[in-house]
C-alpha positions in Angstrom: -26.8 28.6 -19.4 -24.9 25.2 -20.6 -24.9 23.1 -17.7 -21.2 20.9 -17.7 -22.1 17.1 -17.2 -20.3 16.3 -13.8 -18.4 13.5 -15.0 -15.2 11.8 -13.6 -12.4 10.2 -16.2 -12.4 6.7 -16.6 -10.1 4.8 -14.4 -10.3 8.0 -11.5 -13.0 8.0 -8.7 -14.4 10.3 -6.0 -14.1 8.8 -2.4 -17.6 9.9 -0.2 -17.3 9.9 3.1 -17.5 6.6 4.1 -15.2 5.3 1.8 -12.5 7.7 2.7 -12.9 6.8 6.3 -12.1 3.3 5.9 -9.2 3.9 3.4 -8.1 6.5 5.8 -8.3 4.0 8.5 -6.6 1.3 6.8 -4.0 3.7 6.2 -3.2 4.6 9.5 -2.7 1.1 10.2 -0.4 0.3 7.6 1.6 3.1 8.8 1.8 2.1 12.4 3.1 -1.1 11.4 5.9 0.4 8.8 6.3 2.7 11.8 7.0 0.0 13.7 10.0 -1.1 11.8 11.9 2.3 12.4 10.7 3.9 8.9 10.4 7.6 8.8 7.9 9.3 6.1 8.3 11.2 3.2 6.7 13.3 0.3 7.5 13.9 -3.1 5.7 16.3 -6.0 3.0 14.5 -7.9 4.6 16.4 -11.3 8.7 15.5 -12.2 10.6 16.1 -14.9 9.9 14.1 -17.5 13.6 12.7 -18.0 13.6 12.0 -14.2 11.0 9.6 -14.5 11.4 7.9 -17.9 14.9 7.8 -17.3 14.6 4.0 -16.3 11.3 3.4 -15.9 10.9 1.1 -19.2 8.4 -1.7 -20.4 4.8 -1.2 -20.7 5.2 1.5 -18.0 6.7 4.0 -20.1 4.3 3.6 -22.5 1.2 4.6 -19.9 2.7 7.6 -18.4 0.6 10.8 -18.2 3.4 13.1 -19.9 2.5 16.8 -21.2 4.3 20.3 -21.6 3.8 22.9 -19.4 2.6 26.4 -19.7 6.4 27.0 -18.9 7.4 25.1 -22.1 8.7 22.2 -19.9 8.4 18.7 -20.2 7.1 16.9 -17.9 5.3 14.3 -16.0 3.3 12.2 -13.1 4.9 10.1 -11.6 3.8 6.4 -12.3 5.3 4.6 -8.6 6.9 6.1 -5.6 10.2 4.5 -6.7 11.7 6.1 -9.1 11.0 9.7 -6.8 12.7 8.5 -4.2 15.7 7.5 -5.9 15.7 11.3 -7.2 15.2 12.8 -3.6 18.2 10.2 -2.2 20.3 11.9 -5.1 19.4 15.6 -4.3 19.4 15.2 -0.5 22.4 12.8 0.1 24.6 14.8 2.0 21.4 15.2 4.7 20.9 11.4 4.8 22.6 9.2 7.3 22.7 5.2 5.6 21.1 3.2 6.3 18.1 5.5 4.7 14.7 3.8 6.0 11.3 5.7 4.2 7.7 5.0 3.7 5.6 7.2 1.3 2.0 6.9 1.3 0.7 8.8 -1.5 -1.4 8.5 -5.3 0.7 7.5 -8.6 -0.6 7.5 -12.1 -0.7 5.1 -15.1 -2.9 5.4 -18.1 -2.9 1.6 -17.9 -6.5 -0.6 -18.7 -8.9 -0.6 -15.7 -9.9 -4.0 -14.2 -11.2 -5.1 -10.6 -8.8 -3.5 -8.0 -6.8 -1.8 -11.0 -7.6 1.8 -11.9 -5.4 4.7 -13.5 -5.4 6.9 -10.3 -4.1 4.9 -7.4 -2.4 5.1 -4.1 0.6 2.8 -3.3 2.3 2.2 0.0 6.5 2.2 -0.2 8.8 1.2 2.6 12.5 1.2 1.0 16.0 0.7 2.9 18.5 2.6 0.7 22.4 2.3 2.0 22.5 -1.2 2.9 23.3 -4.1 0.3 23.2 -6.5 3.3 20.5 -9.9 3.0 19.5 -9.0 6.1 17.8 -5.6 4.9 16.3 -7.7 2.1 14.7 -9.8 4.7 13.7 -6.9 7.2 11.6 -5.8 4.0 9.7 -9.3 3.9 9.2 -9.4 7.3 7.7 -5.9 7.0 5.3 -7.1 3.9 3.9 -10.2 6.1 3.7 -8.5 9.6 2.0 -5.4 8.2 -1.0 -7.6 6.0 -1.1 -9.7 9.1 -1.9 -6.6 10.9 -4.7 -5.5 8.9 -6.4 -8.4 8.7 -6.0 -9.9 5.9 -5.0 -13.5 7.0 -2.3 -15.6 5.5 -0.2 -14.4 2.6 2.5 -16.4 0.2 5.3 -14.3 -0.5 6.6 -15.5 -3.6 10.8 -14.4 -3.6 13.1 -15.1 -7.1 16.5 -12.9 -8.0 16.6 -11.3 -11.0 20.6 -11.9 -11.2 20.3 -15.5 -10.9 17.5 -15.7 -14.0 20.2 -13.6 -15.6 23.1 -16.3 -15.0 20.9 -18.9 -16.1 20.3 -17.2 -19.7 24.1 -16.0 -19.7 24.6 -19.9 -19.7 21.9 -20.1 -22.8 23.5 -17.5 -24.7 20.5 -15.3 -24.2 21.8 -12.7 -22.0 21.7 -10.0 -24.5 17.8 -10.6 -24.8 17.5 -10.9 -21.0 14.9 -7.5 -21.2 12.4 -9.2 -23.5 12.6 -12.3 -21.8 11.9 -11.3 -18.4 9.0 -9.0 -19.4 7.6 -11.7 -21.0 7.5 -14.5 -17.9 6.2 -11.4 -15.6 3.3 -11.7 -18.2 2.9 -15.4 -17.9 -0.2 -15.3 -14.9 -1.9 -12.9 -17.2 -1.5 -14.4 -20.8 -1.1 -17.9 -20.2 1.6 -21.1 -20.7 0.8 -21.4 -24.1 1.1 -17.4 -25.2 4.4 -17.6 -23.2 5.5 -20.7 -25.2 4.4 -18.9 -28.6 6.7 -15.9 -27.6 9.6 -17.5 -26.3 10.4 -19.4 -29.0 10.0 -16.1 -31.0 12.8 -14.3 -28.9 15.0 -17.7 -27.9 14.2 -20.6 -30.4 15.0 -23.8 -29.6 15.7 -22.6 -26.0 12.5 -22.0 -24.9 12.1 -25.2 -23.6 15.0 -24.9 -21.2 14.0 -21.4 -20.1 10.1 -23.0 -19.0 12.2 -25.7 -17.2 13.8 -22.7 -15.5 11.0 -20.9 -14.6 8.4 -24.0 -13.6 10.9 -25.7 -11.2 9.0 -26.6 -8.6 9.0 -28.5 -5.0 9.8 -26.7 -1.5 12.5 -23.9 -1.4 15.4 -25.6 -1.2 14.7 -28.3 -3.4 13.8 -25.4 -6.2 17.1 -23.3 -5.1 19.1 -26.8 -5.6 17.1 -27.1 -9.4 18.2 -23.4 -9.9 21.4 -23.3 -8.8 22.3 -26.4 -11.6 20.6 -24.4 -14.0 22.1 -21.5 -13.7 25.9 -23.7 -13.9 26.5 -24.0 -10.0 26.7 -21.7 -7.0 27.1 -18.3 -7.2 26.0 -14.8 -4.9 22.9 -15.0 -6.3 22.5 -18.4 -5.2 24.1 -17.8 -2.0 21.8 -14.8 -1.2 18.9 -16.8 -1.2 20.0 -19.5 0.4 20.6 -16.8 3.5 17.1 -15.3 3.0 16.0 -19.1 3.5 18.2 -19.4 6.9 17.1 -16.2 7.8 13.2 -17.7 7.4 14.0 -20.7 9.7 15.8 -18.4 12.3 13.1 -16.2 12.5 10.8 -18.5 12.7 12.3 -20.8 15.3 13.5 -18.0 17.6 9.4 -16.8 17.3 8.1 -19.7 18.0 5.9 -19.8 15.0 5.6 -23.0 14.0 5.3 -23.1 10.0 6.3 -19.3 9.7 9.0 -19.8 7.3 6.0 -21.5 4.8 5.0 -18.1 4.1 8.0 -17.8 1.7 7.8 -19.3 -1.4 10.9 -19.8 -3.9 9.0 -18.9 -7.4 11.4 -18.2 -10.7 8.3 -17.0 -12.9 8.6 -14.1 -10.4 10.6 -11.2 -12.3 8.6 -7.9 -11.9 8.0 -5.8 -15.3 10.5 -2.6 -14.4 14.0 -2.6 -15.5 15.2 -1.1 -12.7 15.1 -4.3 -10.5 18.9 -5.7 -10.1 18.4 -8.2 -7.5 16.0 -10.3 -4.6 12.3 -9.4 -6.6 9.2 -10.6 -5.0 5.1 -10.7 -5.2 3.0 -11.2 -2.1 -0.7 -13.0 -2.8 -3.8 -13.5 0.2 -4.0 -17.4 0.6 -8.3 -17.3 1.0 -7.8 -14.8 -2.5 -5.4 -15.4 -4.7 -6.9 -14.8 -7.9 -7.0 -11.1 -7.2 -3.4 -11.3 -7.9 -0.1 -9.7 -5.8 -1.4 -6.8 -3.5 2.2 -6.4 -2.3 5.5 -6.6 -4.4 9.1 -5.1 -4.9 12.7 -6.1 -4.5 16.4 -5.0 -5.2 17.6 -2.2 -6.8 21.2 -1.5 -6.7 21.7 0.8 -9.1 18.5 3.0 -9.6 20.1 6.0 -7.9 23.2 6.3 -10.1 21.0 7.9 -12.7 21.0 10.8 -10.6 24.4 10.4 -8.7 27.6 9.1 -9.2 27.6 7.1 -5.7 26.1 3.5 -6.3 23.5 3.2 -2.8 22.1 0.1 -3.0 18.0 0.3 -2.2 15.5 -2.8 -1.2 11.8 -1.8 -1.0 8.0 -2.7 -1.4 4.7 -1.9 -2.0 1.1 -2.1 -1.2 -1.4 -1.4 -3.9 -3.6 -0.1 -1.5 -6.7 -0.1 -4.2 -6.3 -3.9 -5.0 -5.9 -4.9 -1.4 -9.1 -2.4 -0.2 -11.0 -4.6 -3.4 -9.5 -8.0 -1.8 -10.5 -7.2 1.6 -14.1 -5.9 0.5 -14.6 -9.0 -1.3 -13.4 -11.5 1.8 -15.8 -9.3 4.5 -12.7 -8.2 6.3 -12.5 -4.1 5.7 -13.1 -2.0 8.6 -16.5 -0.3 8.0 -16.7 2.5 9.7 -19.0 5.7 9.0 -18.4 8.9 10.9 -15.4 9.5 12.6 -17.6 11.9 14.9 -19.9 9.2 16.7 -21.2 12.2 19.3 -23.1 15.4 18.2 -25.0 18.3 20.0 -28.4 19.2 18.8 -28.8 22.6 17.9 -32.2 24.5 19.9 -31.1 27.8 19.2 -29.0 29.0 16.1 -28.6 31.7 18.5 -26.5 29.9 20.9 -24.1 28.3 18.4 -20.9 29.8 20.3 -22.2 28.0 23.5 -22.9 24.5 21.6 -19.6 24.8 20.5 -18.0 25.0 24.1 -19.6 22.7 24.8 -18.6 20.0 22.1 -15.0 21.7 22.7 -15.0 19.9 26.6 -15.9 17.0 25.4 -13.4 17.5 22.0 -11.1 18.0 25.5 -11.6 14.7 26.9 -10.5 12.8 23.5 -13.8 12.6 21.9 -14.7 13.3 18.3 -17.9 15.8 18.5 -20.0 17.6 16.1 -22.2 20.5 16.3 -25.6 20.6 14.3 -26.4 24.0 12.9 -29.8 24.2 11.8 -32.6 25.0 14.6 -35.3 21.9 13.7 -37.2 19.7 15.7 -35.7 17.3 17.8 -37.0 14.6 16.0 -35.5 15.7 12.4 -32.1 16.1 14.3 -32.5 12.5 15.3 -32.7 11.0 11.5 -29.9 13.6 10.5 -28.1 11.8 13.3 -28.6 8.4 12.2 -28.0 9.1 9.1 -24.5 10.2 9.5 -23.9 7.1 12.0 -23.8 9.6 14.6 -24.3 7.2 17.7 -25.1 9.6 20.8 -26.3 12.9 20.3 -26.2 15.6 23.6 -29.5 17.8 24.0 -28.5 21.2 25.7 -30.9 22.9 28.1 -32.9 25.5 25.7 -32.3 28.3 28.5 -28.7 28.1 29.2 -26.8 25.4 27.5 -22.8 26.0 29.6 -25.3 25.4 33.0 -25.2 21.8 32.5 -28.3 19.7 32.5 -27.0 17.9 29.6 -29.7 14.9 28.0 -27.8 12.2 26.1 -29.9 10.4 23.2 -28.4 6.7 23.0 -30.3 6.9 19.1 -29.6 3.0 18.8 -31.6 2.2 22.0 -34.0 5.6 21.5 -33.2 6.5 25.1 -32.5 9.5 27.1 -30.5 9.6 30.1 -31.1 11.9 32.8 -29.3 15.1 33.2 -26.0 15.2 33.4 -23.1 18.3 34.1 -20.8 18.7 31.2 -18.2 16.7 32.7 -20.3 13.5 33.6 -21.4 13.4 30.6 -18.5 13.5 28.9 -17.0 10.4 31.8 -19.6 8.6 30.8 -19.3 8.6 26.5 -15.7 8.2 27.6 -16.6 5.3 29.4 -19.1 3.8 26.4 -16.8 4.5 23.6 -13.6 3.5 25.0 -15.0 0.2 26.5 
């Protein structure tokens, strides 16, 4: 008999136990936050239509998508974000949908892209979008929503680095260069991972002798409004795209006045080699870094997106949205000590004296599944002792020893494993009080 080798593909992974506790856990968090907010969840298939996707995915993306016929003859593929889905589902459901439209969709996306720390091929991303609303305001709700939520799980200070998409645009309408706005955007959202001087090379490639003029555009530098001023003369004077971030910045200082958080607006940073790689980004675009790891890169990014749905529809809805890699983020807060660890959701389990009395151990952990408590039941009839190191090693914290002659009677022993001690008997209900009361605390 040929034995297959039980291997995983490069880029995928299994997630044990404790792993997918504290992912699950971080999870949950994230989502009370979006929550929060006033955003409802959604799901979408893992396989589309190949034309739905591709339809304006673009750049390097396209190129990394998992795409194959069917057995049905049909072309098809998995989707590489939680974007371009969404904008699909707005399109078939509209008529259900009252606007503003506010979503978050936790769920796995794939790219056959090159693995790297953080980075793999299979990986789950965290969307909040507002669709229906072309309104600054939703634009900020979405950074708000980006900070508060990493602030919530712990992962300290961020930099939210904002640009617009339209104003780079203006700028190189001014240079002539519109027509080759595509290449030139793809290449600056390159420019952290390549390098000044492999930026420099290109440019002049694609723009000539105004390369120069386009790094003067995209390394302005200073506080946000002295980079907004630099921009806005660059770009040849005030315009909406101007004017939109200049409300995004009032809408920072409001915020953070009426708060009372003193140096809250400094989270937002005006940054014009911000651009983000997809083609389908039409306005506000932004990348969010952790201030004690920044090298890790953005863990949280997104923006506009005005006209993404009218692939699908004839109604223009405008759309705003972001995303957590939650891969990258779990890496970042591995490396900085500040995940959750956590190793058995069940911390209490009851010892099994008698395979014979299963349905009774079972009651038993039901009463005290009853009074909010995770609780396990061991099957195997072993010593005491070997049920103590199967305990521990599932980071089982208290584990309840039934009376061998009647286990409903009561007379309950609870094994603190930590301190190796036993209390005295107890009914069902005080024992239960009491883990209530130690758990809880």
């Amino acid at each position: 008999m040929n034995i297959i080798e039980p291997r995983v593909l490069k880029g995928f992974r299994d997630f044990p136990p404790s792993a997918e506790i504290e992912r699950r856990g971080l999870i949950e968090n994230i989502e009370a936050s979006f929550r929060s907010f006033g955003f409802a969840p959604i799901d979408t298939p893992a396989l589309e239509y190949a034309e739905i996707l591709l339809g304006k995915g673009g750049g390097e993306t396209e190129k990394q998508v998992y795409r194959f016929t069917d057995n049905g003859g049909r072309d098809v593929a998995l989707r590489f974000d939680l974007t371009v889905p969404f904008a699909r589902f707005i399109a078939a459901r509209r008529s259900e949908i009252t606007l503003p439209f506010k979503r978050y969709h936790i769920a796995k996306v794939w790219r056959g892209e090159n693995t790297q720390r953080g980075r793999y091929r299979e990986f789950t991303q965290c969307d909040v979008d507002i669709v229906g609303s072309n309104s600054p305001a939703s634009d900020f709700e979405i950074l708000l929503v980006m900070r508060d939520t990493l602030k919530a799980i712990g992962a300290g200070d961020v930099t939210i680095h904002i640009n617009h998409r339209g104003l780079f645009n203006r700028f190189l309408a001014t240079l002539g260069l519109l027509d080759k706005s595509v290449d030139i955007l793809r290449l600056v959202d390159k420019s952290a991972k390549i390098g000044r001087d492999a930026v420099v090379e290109r440019l002049a490639g694609i723009a000539g002798g105004k390369a120069e003029k386009i790094l003067q555009f995209i390394e302005a530098k200073g506080d946000f409004e002295e980079v907004l001023a630099r921009l806005t003369g660059l770009s040849g004077g005030p315009s909406p795209e101007s004017g939109r971030l200049a409300a995004l910045r009032a809408y920072m200082l409001q915020h953070a006045a009426a708060s009372g958080a003193a140096g809250g607006a400094d989270a937002f940073t005006l940054d014009p080699s911000i651009t983000r790689g997809l083609d389908y980004y039409t306005g506000i675009v932004y990348e969010t870094f952790l201030n004690d790891m920044p090298e890790i890169g953005s863990i949280c990014s997104g923006g506009r997106y005005d006209n993404l749905a009218s692939l699908y529809s004839k109604e223009n809805i405008s759309g705003v949205g972001t995303s957590i890699g939650l891969d990258r983020l779990i890496a970042a807060l591995e490396a900085l000590g500040r995940l959750e660890q956590r190793v058995s959701y069940a911390r209490i389990a009851v010892a099994c004296l008698k395979e014979a009395d299963a349905g009774a151990y079972q009651a038993i952990a039901g009463r005290f599944r009853d009074a909010g408590l995770a609780c396990e039941v061991f099957f195997a009839e072993e010593k005491l002792a070997k049920q103590y190191m199967t305990a521990e090693k599932k980071g089982v914290q208290w584990l309840i020893i039934p009376p061998l002659d009647n286990p409903l009677r009561g007379n309950l022993t609870l094994r603190n494993l930590a301190a190796r001690e036993n209390s005295e008997p107890l009914s069902i209900e005080e024992a239960a009080a009491r883990l209530k009361a130690v758990l809880e605390a």
